[in-house]
C-alpha positions as CSV (number, residue, x, y, z in Angstrom):
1,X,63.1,49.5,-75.5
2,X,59.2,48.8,-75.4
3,X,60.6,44.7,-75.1
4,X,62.8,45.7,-71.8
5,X,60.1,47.6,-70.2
6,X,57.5,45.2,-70.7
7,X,59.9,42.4,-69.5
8,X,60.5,44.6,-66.0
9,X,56.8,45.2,-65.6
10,X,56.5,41.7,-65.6
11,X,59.0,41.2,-63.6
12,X,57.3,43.0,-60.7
13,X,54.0,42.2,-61.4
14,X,55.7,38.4,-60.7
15,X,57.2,39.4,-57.9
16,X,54.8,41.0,-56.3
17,X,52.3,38.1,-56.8
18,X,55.2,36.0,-54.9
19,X,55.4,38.6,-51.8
20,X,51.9,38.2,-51.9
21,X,51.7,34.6,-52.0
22,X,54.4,34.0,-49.2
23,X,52.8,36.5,-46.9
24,X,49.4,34.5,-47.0
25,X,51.4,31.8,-46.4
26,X,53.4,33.2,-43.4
27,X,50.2,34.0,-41.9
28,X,48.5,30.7,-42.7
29,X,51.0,29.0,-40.4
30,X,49.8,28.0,-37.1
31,X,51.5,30.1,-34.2
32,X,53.7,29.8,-33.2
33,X,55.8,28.6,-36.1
34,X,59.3,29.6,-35.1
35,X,60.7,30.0,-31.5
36,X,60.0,32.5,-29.1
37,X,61.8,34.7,-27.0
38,X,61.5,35.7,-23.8
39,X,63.5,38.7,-22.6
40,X,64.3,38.6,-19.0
41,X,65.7,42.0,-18.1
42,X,67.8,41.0,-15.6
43,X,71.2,39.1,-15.1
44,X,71.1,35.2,-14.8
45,X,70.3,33.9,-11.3
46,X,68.0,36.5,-9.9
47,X,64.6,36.2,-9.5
48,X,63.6,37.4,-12.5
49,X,65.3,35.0,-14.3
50,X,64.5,32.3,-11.9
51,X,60.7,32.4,-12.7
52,X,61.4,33.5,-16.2
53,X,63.0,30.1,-16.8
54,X,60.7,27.6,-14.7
55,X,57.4,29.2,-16.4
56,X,59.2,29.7,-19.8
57,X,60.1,25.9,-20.5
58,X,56.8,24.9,-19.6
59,X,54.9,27.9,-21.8
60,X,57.3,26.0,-25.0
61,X,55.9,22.3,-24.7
62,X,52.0,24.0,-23.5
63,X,52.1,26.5,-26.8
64,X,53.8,23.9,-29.0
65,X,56.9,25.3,-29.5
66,X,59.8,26.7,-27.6
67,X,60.7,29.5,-25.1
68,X,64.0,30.6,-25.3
69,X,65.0,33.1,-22.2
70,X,67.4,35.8,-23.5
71,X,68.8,38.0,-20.7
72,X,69.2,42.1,-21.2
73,X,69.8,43.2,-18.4
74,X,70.9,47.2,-17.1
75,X,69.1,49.8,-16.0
76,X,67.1,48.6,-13.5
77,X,65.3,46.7,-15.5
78,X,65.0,49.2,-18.8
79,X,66.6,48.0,-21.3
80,X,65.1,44.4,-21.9
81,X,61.8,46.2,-20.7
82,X,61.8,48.4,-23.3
83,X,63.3,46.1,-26.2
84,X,60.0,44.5,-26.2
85,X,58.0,47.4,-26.0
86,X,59.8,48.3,-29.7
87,X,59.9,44.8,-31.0
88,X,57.7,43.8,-33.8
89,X,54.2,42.8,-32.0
90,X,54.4,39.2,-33.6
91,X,53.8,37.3,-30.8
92,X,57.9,36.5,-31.3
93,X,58.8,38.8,-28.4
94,X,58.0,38.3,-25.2
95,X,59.0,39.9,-21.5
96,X,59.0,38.2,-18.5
97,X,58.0,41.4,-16.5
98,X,58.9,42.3,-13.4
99,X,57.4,44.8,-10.6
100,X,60.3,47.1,-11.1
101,X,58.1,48.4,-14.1
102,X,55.6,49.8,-12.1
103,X,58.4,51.9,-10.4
104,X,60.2,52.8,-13.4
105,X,57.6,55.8,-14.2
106,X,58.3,57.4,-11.0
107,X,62.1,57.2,-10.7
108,X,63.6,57.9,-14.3
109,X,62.8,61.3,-15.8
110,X,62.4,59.9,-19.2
111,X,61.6,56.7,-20.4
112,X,61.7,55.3,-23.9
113,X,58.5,53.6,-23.1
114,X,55.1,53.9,-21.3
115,X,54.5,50.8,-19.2
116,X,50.6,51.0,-20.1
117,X,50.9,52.4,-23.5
118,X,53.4,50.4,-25.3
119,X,52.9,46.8,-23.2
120,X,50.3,44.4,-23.1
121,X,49.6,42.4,-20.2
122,X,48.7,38.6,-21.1
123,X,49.2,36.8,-17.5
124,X,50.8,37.0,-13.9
125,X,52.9,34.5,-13.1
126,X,54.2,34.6,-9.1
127,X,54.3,36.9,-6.2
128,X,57.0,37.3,-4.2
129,X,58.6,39.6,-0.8
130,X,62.2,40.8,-0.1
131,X,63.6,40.0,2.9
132,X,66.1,42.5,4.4
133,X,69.6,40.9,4.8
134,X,72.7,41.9,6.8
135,X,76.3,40.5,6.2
136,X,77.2,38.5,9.5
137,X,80.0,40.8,10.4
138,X,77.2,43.8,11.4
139,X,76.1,43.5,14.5
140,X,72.6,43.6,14.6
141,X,70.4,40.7,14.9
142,X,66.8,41.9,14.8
143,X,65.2,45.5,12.9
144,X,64.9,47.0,16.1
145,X,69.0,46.8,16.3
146,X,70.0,47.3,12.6
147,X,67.9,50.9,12.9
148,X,69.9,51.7,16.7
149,X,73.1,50.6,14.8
150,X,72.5,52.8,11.5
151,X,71.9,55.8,13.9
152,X,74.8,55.4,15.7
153,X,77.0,55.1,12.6
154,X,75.1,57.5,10.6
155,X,76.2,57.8,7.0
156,X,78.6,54.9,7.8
157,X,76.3,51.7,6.9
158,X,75.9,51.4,3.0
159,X,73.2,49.2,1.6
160,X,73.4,47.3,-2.1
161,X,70.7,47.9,-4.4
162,X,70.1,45.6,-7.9
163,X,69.6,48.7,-9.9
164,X,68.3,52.7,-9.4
165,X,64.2,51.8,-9.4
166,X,64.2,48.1,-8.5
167,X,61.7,47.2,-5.5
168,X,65.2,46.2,-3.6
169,X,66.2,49.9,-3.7
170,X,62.6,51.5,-2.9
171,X,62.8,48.9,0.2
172,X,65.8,50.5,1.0
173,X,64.9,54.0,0.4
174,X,61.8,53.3,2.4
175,X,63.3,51.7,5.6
176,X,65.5,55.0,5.1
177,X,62.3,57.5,4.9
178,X,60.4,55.6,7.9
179,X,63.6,55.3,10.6
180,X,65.1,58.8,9.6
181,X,68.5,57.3,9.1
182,X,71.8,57.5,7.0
183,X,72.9,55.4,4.7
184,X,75.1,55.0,1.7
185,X,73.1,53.5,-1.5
186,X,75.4,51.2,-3.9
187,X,74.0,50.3,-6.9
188,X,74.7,47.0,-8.7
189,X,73.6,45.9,-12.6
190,X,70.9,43.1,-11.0
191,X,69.9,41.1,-8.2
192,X,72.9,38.4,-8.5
193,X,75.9,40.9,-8.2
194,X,74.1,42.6,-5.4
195,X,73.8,39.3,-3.6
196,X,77.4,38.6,-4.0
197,X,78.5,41.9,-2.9
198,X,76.5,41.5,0.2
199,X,78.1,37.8,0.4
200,X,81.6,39.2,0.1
201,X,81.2,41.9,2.5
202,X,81.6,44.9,0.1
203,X,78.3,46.6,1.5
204,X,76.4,46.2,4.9
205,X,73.2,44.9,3.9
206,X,70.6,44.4,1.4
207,X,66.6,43.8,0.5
208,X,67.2,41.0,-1.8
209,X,64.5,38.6,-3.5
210,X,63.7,35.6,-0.9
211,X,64.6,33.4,-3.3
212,X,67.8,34.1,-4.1
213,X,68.1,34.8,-0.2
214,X,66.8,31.6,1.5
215,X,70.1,29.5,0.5
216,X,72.2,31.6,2.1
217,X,70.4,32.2,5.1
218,X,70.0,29.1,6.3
219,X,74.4,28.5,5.3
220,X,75.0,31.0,7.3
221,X,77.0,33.3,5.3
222,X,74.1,36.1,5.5
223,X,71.4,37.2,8.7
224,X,67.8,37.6,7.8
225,X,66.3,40.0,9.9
226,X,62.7,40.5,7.9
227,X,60.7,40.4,5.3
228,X,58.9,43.1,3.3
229,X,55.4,42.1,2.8
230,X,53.0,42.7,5.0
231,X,52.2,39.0,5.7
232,X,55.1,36.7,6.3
233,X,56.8,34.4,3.8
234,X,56.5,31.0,3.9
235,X,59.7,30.0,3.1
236,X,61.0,31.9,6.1
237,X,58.0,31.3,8.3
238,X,59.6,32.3,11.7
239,X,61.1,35.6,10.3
240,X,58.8,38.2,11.2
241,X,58.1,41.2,8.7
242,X,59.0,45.3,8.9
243,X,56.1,45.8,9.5
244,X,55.3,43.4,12.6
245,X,59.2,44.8,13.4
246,X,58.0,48.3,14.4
247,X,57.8,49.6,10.3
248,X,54.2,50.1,11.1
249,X,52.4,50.2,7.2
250,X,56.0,48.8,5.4
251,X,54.4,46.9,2.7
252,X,56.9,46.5,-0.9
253,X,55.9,42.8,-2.7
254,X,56.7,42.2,-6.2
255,X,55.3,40.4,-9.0
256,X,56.3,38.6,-12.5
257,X,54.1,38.1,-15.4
258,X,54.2,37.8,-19.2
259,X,54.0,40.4,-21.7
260,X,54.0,41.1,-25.3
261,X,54.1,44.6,-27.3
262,X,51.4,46.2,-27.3
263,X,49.4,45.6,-31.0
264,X,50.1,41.7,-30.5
265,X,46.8,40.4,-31.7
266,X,44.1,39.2,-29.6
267,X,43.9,35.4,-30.6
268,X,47.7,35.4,-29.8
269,X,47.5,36.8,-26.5
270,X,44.6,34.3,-25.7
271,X,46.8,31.6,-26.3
272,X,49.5,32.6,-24.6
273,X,47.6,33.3,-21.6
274,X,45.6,29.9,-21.8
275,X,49.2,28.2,-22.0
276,X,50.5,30.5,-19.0
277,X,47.5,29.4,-16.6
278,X,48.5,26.0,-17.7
279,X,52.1,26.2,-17.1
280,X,51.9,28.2,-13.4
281,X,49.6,25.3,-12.5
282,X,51.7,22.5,-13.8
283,X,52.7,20.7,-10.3
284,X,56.7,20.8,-11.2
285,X,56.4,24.5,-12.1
286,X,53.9,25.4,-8.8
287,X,56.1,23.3,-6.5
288,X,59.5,24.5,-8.2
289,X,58.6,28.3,-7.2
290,X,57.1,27.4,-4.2
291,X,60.6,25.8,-3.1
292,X,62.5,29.3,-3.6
293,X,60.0,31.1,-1.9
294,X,57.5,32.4,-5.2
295,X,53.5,32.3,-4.5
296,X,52.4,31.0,-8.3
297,X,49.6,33.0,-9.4
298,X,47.7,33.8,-12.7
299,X,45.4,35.9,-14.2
300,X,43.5,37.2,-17.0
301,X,45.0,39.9,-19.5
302,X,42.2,42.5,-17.9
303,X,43.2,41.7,-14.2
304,X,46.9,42.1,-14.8
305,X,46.6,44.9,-16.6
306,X,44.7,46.6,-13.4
307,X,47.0,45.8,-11.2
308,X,49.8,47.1,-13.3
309,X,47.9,50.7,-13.0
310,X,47.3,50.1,-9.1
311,X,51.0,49.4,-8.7
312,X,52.2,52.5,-10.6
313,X,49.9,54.6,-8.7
314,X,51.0,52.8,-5.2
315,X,54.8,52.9,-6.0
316,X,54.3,57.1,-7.4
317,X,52.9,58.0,-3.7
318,X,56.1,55.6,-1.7
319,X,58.8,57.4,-4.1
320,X,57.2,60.4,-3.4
321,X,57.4,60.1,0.6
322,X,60.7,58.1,0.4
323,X,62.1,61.1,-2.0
324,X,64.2,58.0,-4.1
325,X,65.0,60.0,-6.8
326,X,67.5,59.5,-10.2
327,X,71.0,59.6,-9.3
């Protein structure tokens, strides 16, 4: 008996000098030391996704390994949002945010994370505007006659959003608050479906991302008839914006940026920002966004981090006149 129980306490003494030893090793290893992912929480071939792909292959080959983008999308945004506020804060994990998140706190009655709490911001990446679109067969070729049309036909115009929360549906709910009309809200799972709903002339219109929108406007198959930002886009240079369209103050922009969970360690989230400033000013990636209509811009963890509490506070005061609420 005394034999066997010496034999197991040696057992685990061994094993737990192995554990030991591989775990030093683990951390030994230079990061990153396996590939990352980066969780884009929004169907393939919307904006999200667009900028989480051109910034993501570059981030691999600057950080000396590689990005792979893994789509989860649903819920406005939720879901793959708060996947990596849970995952392991390895450095393993990462989410190519969105400015959805900043509306998130404001539109969902309970959230199973805290933007600021459980996230931590390591860089912008681009800045982009919605542009509101109309399917050719409405007839109504500037603002000024989409809002005399919607009146008219009040409660019979319906309008596509890419999820409940999403800048494309505060747009909407905004341009709804500010003209005092209407209109029927359809909500799609992301950007791309919304698109194509608008495309295939299941809803009237739709503030979709420019660059999803600009290939389509200049086909034909949808009318542009302005954007959101308060300065113009310059992809669409000669489309005038809400605001210059009678919408005095209608200002909705969006932003993407990397994060990690929060309790990544600090070295980490240096280098991944260092690599991220060098990736969003890598020519193919700056003239690749540029092309679809995304400003490139970068920052420092501190920066994007304020502007992540600006935002929340901005978007809490528009939801609050606009009255978008959980449906």
């Amino acid at each position: 008996m005394r034999i066997q129980c010496s034999f197991r306490a040696l057992f685990w003494r061994w094993m737990g000098i192995v554990l030991l030893g591989w775990s030093a090793y683990a951390l030994s290893q230079p990061y990153p030391a396996k590939p990352i992912r980066m969780i884009v929480s929004y169907p393939p071939g919307g904006p999200n996704d667009i900028v989480g792909r051109t910034v993501g292959h570059r981030l691999g080959e600057l950080i000396g390994g590689s990005v792979v983008i893994e789509n989860r999308s649903g819920a406005g945004g939720n879901i793959g949002t708060e996947f990596v506020a849970k995952a392991a804060p390895d450095g393993y994990t990462l989410l190519m945010a969105a400015g959805a998140m900043t509306i998130a706190p404001s539109i969902y009655p309970k959230l199973g994370y805290d933007v600021v709490r459980d996230l931590a911001p390591i860089s912008m990446t681009a800045v982009s505007t919605f542009v509101l679109l109309v399917h050719p067969a409405v007839p109504a070729r500037s603002v000024k006659e989409l809002i005399s049309l919607a009146r008219s036909r009040a409660g019979m115009l319906n309008f596509a959003s890419a999820g409940l929360g999403a800048p494309p549906h505060l747009s909407a709910e905004l341009f709804r608050s500010m003209t005092k009309v209407s209109m029927v809200h359809v909500p799609y799972k992301g950007a791309t479906p919304a698109l194509a709903a608008l495309i295939g002339g299941e809803v009237d219109l739709y503030f979709g991302g420019i660059a999803s929108a600009v290939p389509h406007v200049k086909s034909g198959r949808l009318r542009a008839l302005g954007v959101t930002s308060k300065k113009r886009s310059s992809a669409l240079p000669s489309l005038p914006t809400l605001d210059e369209s009678g919408l005095r103050g209608f200002d909705i922009s969006t932003w993407f940026g990397v994060m990690a969970p929060a309790g990544t360690a600090a070295d980490i989230i240096a280098k991944l920002n260092a690599a991220t400033l060098k990736a969003v000013a890598a020519a193919e990636v700056r003239d690749t966004l540029l092309a679809v209509g995304f400003e490139p811009q970068s920052s420092t963890p501190e920066q994007f981090g304020a502007h992540i509490k600006d935002e929340i506070r901005k978007f809490a005061q528009i939801v609050k006149v606009s009255g978008a609420k959980f449906e």
